[in-house]
MOPAC internal coordinates of N, CA, C and O (Angstrom, degrees):
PM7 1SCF
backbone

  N    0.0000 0     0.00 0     0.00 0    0    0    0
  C    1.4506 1     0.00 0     0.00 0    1    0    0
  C    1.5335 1   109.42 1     0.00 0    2    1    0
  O    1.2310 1   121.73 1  -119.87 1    3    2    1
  N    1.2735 1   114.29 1    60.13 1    3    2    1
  C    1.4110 1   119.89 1  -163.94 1    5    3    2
  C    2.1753 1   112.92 1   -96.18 1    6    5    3
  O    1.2310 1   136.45 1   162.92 1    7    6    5
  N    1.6605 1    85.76 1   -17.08 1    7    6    5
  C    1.6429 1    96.01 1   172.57 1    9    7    6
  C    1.4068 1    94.01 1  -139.60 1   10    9    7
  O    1.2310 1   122.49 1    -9.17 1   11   10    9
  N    1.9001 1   112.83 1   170.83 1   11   10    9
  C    1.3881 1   128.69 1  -166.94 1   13   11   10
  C    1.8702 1    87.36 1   -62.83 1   14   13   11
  O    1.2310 1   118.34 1   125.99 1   15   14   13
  N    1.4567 1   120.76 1   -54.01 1   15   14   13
  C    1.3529 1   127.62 1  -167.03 1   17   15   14
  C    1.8778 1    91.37 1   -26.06 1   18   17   15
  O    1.2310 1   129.31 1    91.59 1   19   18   17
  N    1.4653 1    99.67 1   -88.41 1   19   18   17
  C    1.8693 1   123.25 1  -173.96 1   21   19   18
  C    1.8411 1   100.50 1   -33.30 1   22   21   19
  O    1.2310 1   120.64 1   121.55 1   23   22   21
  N    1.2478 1   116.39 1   -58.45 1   23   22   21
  C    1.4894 1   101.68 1   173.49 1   25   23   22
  C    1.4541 1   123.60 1   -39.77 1   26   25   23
  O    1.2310 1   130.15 1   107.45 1   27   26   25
  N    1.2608 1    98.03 1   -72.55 1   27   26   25
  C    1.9188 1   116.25 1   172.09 1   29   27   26
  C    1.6636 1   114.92 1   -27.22 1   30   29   27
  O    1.2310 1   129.50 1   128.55 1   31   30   29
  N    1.6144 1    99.29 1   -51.45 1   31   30   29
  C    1.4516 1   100.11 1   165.03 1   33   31   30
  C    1.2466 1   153.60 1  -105.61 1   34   33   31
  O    1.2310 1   132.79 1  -159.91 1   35   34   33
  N    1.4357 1    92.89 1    20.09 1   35   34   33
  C    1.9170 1   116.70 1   146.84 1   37   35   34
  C    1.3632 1   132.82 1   -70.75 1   38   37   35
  O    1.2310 1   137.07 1   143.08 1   39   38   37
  N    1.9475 1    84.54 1   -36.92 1   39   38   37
  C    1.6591 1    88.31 1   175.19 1   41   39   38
  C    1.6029 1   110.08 1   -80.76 1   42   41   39
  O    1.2310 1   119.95 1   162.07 1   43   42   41
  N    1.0535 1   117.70 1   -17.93 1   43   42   41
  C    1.4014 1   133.86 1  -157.94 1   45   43   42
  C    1.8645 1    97.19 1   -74.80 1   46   45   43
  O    1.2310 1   134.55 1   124.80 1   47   46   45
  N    1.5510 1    89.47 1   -55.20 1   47   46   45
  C    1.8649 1    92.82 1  -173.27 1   49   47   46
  C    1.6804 1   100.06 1   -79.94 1   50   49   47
  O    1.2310 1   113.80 1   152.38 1   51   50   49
  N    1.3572 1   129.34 1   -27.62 1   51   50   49
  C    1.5438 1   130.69 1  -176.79 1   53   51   50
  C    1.4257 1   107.68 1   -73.71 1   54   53   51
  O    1.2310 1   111.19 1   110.99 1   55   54   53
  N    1.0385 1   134.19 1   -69.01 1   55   54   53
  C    1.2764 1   130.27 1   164.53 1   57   55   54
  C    1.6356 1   137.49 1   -67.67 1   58   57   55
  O    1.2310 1   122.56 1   179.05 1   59   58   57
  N    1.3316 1   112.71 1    -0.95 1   59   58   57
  C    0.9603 1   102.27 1  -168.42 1   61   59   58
  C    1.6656 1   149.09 1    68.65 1   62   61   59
  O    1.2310 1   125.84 1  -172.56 1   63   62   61
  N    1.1603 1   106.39 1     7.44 1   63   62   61
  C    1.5745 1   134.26 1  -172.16 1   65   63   62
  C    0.9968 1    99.98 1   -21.26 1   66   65   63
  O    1.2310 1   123.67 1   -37.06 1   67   66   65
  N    1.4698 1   110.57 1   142.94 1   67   66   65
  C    1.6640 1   114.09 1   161.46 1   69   67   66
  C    1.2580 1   111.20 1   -55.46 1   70   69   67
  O    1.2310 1   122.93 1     4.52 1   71   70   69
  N    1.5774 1   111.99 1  -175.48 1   71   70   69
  C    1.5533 1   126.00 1  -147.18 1   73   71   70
  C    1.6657 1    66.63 1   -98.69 1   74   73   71
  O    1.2310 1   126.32 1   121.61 1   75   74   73
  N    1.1428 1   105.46 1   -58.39 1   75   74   73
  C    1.7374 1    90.54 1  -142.65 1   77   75   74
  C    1.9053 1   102.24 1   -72.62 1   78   77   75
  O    1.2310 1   119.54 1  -130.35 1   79   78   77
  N    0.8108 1   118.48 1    49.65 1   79   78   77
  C    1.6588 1   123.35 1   171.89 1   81   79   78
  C    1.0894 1    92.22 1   -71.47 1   82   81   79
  O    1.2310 1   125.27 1   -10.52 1   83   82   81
  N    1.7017 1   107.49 1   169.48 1   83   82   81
  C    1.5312 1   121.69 1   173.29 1   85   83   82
  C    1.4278 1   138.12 1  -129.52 1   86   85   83
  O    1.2310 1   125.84 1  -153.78 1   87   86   85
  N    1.3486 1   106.38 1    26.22 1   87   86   85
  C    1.2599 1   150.11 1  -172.46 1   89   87   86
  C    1.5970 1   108.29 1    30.92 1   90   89   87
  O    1.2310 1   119.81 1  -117.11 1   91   90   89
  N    1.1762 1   117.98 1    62.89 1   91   90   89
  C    0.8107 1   141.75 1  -163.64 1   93   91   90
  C    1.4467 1   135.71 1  -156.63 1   94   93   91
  O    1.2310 1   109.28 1   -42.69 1   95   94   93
  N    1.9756 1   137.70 1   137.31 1   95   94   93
  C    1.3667 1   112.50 1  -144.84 1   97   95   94
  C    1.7020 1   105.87 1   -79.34 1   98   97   95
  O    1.2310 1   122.56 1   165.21 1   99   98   97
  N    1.8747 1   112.69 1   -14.79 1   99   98   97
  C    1.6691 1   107.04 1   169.13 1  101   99   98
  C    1.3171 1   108.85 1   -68.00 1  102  101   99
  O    1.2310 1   113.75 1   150.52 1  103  102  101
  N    1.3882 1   129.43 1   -29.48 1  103  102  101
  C    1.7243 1   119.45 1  -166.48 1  105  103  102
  C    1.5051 1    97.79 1   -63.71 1  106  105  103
  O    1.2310 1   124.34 1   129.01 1  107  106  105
  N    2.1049 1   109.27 1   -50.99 1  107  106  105
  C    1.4986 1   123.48 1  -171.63 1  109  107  106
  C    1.5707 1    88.24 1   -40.68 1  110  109  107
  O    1.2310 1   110.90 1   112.83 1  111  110  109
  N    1.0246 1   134.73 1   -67.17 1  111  110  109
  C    1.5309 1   142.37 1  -140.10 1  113  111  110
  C    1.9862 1    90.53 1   -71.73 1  114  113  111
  O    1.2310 1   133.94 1   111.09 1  115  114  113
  N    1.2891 1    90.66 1   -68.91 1  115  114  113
  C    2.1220 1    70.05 1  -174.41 1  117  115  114
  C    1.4824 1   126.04 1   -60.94 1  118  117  115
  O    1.2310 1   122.02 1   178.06 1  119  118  117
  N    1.6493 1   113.73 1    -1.94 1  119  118  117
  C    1.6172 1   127.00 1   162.59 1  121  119  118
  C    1.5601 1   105.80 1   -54.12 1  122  121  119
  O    1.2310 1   132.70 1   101.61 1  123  122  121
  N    1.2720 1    93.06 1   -78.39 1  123  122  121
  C    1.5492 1   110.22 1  -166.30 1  125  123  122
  C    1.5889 1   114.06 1   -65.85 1  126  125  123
  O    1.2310 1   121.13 1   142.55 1  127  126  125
  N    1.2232 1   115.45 1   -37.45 1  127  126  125
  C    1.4279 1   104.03 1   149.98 1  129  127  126
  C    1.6048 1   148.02 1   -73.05 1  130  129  127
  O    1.2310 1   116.92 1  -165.54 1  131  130  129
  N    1.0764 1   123.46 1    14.46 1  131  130  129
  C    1.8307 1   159.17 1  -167.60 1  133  131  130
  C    1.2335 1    90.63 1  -127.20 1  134  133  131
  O    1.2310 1   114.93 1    71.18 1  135  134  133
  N    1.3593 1   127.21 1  -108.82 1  135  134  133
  C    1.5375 1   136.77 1   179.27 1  137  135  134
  C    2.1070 1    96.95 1    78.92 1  138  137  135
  O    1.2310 1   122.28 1  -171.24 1  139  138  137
  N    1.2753 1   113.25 1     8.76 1  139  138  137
  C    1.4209 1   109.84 1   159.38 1  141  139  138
  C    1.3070 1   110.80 1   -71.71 1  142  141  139
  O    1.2310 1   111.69 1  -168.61 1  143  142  141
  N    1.4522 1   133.26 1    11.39 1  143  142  141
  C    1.9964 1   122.23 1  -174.89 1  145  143  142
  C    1.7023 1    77.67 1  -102.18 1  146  145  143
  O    1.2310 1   111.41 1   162.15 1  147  146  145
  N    1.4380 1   133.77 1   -17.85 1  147  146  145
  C    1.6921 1   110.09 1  -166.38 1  149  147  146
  C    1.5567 1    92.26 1  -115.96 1  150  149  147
  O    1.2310 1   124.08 1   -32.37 1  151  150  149
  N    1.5055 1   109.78 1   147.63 1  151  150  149
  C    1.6123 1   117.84 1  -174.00 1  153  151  150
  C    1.7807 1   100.00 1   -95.67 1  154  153  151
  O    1.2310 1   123.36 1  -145.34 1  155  154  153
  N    1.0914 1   111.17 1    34.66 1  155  154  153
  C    1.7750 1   102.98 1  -173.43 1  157  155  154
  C    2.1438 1    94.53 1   -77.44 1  158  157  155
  O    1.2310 1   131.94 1     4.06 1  159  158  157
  N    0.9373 1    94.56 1  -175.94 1  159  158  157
  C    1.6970 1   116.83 1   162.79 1  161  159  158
  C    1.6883 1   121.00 1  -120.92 1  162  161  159
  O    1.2310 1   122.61 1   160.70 1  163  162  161
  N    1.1086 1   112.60 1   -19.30 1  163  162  161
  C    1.5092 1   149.96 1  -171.93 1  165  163  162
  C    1.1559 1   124.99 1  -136.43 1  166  165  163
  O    1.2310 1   107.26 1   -49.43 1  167  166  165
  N    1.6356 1   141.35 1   130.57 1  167  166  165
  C    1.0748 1   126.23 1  -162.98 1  169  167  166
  C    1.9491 1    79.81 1  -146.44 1  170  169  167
  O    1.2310 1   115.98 1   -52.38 1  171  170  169
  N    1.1580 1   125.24 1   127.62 1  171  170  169
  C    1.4420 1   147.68 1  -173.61 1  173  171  170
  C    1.5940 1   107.10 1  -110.42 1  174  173  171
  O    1.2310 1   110.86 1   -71.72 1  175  174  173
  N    1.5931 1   134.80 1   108.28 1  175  174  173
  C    1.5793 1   107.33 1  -173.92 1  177  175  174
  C    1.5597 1    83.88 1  -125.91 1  178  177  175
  O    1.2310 1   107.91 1   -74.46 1  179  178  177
  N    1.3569 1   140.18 1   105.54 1  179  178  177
  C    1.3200 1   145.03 1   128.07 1  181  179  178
  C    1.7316 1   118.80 1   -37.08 1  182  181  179
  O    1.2310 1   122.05 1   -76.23 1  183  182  181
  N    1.5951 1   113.68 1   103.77 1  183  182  181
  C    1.4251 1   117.96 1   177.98 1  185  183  182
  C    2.0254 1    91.70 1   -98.80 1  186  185  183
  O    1.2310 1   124.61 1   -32.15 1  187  186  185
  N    1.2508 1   108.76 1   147.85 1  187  186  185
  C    1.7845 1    84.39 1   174.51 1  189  187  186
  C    2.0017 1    78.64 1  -138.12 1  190  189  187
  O    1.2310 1   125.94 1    -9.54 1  191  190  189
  N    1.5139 1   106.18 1   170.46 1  191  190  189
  C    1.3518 1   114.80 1  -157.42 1  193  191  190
  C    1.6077 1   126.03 1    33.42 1  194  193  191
  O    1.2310 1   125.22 1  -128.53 1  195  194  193
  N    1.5702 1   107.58 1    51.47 1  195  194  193
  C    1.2823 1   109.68 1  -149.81 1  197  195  194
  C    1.6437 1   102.09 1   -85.47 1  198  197  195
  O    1.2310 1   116.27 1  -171.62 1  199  198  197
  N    1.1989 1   124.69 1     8.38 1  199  198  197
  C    1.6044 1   142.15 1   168.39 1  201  199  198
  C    1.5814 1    99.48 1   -81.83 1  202  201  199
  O    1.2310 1   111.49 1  -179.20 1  203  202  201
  N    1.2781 1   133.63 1     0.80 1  203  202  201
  C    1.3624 1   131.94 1  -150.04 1  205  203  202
  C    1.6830 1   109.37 1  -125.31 1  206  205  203
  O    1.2310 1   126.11 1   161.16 1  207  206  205
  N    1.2431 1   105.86 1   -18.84 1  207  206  205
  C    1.6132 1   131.08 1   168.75 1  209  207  206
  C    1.2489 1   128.67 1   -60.87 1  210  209  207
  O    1.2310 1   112.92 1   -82.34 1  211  210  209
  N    1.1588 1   130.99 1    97.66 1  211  210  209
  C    1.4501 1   146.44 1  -167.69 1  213  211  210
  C    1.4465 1   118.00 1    45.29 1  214  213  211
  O    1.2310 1   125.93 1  -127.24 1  215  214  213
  N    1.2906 1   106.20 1    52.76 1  215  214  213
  C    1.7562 1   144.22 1  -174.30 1  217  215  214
  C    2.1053 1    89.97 1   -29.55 1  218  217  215
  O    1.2310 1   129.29 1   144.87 1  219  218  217
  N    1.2578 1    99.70 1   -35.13 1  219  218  217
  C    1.6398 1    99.93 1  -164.27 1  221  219  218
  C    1.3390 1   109.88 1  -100.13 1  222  221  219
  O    1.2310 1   119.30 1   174.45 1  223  222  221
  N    1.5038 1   118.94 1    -5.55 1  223  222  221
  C    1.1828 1   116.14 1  -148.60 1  225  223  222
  C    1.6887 1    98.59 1  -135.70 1  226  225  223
  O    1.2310 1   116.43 1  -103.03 1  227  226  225
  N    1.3566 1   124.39 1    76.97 1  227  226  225
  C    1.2998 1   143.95 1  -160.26 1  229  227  226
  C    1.7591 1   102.45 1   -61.68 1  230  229  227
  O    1.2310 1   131.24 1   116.55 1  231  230  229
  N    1.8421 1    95.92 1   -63.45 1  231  230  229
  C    1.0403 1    86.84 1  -178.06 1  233  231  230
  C    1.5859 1   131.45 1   -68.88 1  234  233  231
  O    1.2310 1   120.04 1   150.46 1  235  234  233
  N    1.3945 1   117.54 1   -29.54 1  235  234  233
  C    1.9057 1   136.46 1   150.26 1  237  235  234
  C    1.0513 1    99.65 1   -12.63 1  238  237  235
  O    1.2310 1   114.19 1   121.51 1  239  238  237
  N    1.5545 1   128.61 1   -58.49 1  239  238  237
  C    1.2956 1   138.02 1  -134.20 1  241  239  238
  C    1.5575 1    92.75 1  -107.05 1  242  241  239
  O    1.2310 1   112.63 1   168.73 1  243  242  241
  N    1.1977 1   131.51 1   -11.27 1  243  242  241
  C    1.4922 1   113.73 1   176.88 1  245  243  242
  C    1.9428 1    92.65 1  -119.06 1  246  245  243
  O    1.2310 1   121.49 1  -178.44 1  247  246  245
  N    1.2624 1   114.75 1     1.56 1  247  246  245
  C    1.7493 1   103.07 1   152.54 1  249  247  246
  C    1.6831 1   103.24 1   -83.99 1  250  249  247
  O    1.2310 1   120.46 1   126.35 1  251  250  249
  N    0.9864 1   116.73 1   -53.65 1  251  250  249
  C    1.7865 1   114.08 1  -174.21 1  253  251  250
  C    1.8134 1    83.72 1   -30.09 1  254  253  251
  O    1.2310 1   120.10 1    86.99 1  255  254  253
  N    1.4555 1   117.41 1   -93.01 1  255  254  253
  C    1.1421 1   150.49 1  -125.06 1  257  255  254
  C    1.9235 1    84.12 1   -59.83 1  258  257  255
  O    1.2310 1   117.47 1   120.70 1  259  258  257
  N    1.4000 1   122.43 1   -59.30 1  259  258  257
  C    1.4002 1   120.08 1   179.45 1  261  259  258
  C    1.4679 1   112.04 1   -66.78 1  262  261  259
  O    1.2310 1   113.62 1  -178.73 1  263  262  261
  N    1.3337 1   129.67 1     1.27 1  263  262  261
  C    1.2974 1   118.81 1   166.24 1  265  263  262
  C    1.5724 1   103.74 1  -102.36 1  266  265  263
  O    1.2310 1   111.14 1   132.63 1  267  266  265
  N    1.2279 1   134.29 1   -47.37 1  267  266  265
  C    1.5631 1   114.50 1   146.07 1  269  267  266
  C    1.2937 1   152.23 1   -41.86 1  270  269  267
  O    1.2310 1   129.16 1   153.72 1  271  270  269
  N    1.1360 1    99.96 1   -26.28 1  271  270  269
  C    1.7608 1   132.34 1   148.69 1  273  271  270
  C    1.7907 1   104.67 1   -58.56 1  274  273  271
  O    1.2310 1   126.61 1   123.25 1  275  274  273
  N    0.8453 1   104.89 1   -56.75 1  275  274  273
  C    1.5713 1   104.98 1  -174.27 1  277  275  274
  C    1.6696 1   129.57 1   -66.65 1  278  277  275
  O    1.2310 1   130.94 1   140.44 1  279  278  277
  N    1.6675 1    96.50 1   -39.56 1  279  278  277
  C    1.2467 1   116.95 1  -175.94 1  281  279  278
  C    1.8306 1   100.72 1   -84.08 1  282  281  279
  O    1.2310 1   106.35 1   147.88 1  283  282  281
  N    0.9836 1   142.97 1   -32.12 1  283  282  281
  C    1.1868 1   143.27 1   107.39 1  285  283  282
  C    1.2739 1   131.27 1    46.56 1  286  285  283
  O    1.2310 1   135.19 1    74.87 1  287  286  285
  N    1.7892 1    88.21 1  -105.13 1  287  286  285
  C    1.3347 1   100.36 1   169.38 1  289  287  286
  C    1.8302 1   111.98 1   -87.34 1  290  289  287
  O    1.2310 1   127.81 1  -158.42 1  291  290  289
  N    1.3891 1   102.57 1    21.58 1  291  290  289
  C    1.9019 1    92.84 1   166.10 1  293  291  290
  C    1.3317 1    84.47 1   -91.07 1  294  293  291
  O    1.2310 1   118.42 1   106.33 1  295  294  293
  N    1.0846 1   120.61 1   -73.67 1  295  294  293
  C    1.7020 1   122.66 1  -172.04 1  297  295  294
  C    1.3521 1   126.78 1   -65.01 1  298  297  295
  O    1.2310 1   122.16 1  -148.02 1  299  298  297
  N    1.6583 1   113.47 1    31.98 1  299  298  297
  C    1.2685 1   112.86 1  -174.30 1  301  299  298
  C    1.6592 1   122.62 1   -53.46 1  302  301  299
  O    1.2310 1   129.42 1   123.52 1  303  302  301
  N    1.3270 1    99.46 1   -56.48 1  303  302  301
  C    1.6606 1   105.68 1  -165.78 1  305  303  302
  C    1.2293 1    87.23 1  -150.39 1  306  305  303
  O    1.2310 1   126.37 1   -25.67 1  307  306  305
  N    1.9505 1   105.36 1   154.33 1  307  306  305
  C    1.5981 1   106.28 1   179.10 1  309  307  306
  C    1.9795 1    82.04 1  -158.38 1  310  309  307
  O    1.2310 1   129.28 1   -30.77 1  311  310  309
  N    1.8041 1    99.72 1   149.23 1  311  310  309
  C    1.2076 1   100.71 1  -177.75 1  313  311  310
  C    1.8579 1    96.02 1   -56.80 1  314  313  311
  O    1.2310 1   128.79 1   -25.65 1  315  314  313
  N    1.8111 1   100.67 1   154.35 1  315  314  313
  C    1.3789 1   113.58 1   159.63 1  317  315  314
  C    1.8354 1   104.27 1   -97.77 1  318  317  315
  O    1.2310 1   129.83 1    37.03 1  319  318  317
  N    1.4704 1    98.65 1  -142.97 1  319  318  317
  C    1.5071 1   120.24 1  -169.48 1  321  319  318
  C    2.0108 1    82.50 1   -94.76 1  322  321  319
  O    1.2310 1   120.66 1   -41.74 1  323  322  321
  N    1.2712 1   116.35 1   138.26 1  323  322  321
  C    1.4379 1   135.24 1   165.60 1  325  323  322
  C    1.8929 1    95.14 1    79.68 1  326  325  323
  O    1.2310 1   130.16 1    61.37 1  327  326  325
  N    1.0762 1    98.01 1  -118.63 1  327  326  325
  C    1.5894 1   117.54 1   179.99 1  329  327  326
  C    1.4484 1   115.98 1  -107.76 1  330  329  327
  O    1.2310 1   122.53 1   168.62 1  331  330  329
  N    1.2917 1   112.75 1   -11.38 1  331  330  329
  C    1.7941 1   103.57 1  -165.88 1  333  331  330
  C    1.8968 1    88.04 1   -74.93 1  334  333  331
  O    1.2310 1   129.23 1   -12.64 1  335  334  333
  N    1.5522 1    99.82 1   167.36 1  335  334  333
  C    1.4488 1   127.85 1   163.63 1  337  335  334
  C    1.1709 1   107.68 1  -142.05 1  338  337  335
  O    1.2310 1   124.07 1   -33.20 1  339  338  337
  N    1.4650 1   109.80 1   146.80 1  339  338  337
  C    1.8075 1   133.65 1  -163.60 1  341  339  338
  C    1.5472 1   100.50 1  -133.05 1  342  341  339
  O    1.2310 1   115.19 1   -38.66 1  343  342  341
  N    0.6564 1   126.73 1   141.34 1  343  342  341
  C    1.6037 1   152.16 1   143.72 1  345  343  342
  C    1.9655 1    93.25 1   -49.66 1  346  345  343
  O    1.2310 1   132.27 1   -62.04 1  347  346  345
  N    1.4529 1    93.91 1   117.96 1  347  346  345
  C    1.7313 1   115.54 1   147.17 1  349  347  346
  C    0.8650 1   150.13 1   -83.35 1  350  349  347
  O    1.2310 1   130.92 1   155.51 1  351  350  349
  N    1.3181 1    96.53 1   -24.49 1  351  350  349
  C    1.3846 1   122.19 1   160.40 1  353  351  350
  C    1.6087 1   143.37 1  -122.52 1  354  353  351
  O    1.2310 1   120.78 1   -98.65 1  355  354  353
  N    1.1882 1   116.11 1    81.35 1  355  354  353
  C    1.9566 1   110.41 1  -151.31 1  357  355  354
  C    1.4154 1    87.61 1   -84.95 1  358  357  355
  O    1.2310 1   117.90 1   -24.94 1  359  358  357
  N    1.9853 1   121.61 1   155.06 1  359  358  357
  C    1.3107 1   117.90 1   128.94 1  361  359  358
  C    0.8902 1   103.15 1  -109.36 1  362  361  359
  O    1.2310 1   115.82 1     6.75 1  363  362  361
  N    1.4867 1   125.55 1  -173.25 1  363  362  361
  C    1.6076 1   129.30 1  -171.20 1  365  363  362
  C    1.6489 1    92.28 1  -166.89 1  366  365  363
  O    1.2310 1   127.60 1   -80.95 1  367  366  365
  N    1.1855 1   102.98 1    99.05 1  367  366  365
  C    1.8754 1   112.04 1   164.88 1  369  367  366
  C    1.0116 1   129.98 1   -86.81 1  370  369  367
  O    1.2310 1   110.73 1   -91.01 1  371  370  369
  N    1.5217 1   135.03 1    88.99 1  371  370  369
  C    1.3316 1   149.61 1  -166.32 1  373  371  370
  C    1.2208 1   115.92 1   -85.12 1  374  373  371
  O    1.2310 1   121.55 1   -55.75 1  375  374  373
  N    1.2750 1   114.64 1   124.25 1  375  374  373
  C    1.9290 1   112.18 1  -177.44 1  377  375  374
  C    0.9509 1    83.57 1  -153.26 1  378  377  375
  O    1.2310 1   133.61 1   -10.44 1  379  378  377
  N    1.7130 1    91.30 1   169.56 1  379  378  377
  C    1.6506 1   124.55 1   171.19 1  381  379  378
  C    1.7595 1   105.81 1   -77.11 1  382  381  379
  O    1.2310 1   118.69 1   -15.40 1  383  382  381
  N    1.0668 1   120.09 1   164.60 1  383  382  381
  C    1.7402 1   140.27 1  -176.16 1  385  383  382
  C    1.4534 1   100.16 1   -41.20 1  386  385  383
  O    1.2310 1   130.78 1   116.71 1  387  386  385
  N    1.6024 1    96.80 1   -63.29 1  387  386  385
  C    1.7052 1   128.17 1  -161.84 1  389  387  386
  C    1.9146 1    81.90 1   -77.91 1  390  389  387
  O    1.2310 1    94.89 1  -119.15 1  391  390  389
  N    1.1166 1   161.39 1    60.85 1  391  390  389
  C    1.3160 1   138.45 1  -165.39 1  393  391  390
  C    2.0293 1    98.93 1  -171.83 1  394  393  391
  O    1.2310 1   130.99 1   146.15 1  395  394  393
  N    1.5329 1    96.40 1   -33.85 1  395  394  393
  C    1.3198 1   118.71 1  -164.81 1  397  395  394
  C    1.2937 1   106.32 1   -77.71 1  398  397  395
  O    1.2310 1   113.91 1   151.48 1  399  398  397
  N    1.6031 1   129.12 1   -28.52 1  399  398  397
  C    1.3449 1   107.21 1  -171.04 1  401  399  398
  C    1.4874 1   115.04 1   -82.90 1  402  401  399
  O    1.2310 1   121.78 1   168.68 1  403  402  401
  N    1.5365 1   114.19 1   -11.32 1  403  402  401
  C    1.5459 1   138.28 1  -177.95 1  405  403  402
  C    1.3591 1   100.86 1   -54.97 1  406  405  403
  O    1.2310 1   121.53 1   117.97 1  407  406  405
  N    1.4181 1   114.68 1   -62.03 1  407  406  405
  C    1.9127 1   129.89 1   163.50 1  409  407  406
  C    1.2795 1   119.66 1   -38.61 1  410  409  407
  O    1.2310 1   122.43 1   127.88 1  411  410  409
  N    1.1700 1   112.96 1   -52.12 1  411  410  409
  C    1.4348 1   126.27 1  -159.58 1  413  411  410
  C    1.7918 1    95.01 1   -68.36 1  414  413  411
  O    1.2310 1   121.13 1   118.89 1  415  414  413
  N    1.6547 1   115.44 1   -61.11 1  415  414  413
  C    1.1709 1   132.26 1   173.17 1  417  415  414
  C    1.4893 1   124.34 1   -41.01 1  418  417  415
  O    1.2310 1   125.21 1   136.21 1  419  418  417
  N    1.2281 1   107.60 1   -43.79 1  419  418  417
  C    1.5493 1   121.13 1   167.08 1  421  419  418
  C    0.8988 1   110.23 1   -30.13 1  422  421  419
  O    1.2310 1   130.02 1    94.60 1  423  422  421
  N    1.9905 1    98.28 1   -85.40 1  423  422  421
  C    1.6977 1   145.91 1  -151.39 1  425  423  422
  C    1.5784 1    83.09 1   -63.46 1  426  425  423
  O    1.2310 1   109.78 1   117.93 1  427  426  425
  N    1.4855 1   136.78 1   -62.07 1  427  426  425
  C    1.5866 1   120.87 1  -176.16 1  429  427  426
  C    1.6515 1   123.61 1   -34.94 1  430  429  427
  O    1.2310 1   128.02 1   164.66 1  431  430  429
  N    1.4268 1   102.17 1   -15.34 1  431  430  429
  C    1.5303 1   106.64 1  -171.31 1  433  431  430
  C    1.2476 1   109.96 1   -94.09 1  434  433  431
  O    1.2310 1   125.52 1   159.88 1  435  434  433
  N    1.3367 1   107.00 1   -20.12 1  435  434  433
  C    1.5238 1    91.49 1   179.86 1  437  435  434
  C    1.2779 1   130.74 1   -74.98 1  438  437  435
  O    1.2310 1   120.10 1   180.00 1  439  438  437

């Protein structure tokens, strides 16, 4: 995911996006916030070298991060079965040590 193109089409082949997406980070954003085209109950998104994502593209990298941020908190928590509540939507940003303050720096901006 080294340009917007390679992002677009991770999510594109990972999720499965509808046809009519717009390859683009507002279309990404009304995907992942809708999420009625996928029948899950749970939606799990593993990013791994996630310090490694549009290495050139600072600001790219803090729209990715606020539209996962966003979609997020639409799908934060929803009642389960009794009293528990789950998250519908997890991301999980995996980096190296040396990789983490890049994230951290981002995610402060939003």
């Amino acid at each position: 995911m080294t340009d917007t193109d390679g992002v677009l089409q991770q999510f594109w082949d990972g999720f499965r996006l509808p046809d009519y997406f717009g390859w683009n980070f507002p279309a990404l954003s009304d995907c992942l916030r809708d999420l009625t085209w996928l029948s899950a109950d749970q939606y799990s998104l593993v990013i791994e070298e996630a310090h490694e994502i549009l290495p050139d593209d600072p600001d790219g990298f803090r729209q990715l991060l606020d539209i996962l941020s966003t979609a997020g908190a639409k799908w934060s928590y929803v009642k389960g079965s009794g009293t528990d509540e789950r998250a519908r939507f997890q991301v999980v940003l995996a980096c190296s040590q040396e990789g983490l303050q890049r994230v951290k720096t981002a995610a402060a901006t939003l």
